[in-house]
Residue, then its C-alpha position, 0 to 999 in steps of 0.5 A: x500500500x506503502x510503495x512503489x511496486x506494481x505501479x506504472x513509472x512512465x518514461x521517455x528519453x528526449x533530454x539527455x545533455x551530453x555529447x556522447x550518446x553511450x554515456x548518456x544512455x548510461x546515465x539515464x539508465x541508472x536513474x531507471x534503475x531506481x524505480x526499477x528496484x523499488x517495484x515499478x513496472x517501467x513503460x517507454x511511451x511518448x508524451x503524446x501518448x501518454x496524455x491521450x491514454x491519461x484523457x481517457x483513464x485518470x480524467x475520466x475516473x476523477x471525473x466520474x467519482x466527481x460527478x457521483x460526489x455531487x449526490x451524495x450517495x451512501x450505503x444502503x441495506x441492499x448495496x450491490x458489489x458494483x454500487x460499492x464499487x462506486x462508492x469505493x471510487x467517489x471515496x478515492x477521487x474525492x480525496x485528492x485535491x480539486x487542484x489536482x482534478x484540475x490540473x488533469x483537465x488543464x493541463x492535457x490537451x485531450x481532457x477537454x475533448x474527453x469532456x466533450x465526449x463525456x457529455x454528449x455519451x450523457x446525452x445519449x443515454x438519456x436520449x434513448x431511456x426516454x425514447x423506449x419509455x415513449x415506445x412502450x408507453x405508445x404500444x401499450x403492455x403486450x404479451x409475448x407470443x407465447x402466452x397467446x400459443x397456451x391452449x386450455x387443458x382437456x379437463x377445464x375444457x371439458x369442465x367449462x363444456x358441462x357446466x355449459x349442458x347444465x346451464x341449458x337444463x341438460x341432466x349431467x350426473x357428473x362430469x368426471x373431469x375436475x376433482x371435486x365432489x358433487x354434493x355440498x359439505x355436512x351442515x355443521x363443518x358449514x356452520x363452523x367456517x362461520x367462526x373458523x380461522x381463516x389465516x395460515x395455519x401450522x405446516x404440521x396442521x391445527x392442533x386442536x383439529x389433530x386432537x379432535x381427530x385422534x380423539x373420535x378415531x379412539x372412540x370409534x375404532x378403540 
């Protein structure tokens, strides 16, 4: 955490004062070498390059831990890895000094374009939400093709079919389709729903019903 190793130490040889090329590249080398035995990993690279690629990482990254800072996020109960994630970088960014952020926008002549194209990527995003909320708002709430392709089963069918026959004063004695009795519960279990509980009962049922069970089972079998 405290140093220099794995970070990138970036690099190019444009001013080396001495008239003997050799010499000079030696002198620079050894300057390398204190970066390179404290851990840094060296990348040669033009300073052209490295401001275009330093647009188009540190910008953008101070930038948007910047931008989140503005409003003013903060953990909840159901934070995701990826929302901790952005407010690891808020936390990150905004620890350094404006003056930095500034400088990296001042001072790279590539940041201003990068802002530019930060901007316009805002407005495009946001361009297209609301235009599908407009679509899907126009087009009404449709189901997918395949809700339309689910056909009624046999028994329903068939069900609905002699439910229909009685209506019309046909005599059906049963319909041998759905599971359920034709003749209407015993006159004291309907009385008693008048009171009954109606909420969720135990997963291993009611224990005053499993007692009166146990019971009159005693009774009538011994």
């Amino acid at each position: 955490k405290f140093s220099w190793r794995g970070l990138p130490c970036v690099y190019e040889k444009v001013r080396i004062n001495s008239s003997l090329l050799a010499e000079a590249d030696l002198r620079c080398e050894r300057f390398l070498d204190i970066f390179r035995l404290a851990g840094c990993r060296m990348v040669e690279m033009s300073c052209e390059t490295h401001d275009q690629a330093a647009a188009g990482s540190q910008f953008v990254t101070h930038f948007t831990g910047r931008l989140l800072s503005q409003l003013n996020l903060r953990p909840t109960p159901i934070s995701t890895k990826g929302f901790e994630t952005l407010l690891t970088l808020v936390d990150n960014t905004c620890k350094d000094s404006f003056d930095l952020f500034q400088a990296l926008y001042q001072c790279n002549p590539n940041s201003s374009s990068q802002l530019q194209a930060l901007q316009q990527a805002m407005v495009s995003i946001t361009s297209q939400l609301q235009a599908r909320s407009q679509d899907k708002a126009e087009e009404g709430i449709h189901f997918s093709d395949f809700v339309g392709r689910i056909q009624p089963s046999k028994t329903a069918e068939t069900h609905a079919r002699a439910l229909e026959l009685k209506r019309q004063g046909k005599d059906i004695v049963t319909t041998l389709t759905v599971g359920e009795p034709d003749f209407a519960p015993p006159e004291p279990i309907m009385r008693s729903l008048a009171t009954a509980p109606t909420g969720y009962t135990p997963v291993g049922g009611v224990f005053e019903l499993k007692q009166a069970i146990a019971d009159d089972y005693a009774r009538r079998k011994g």
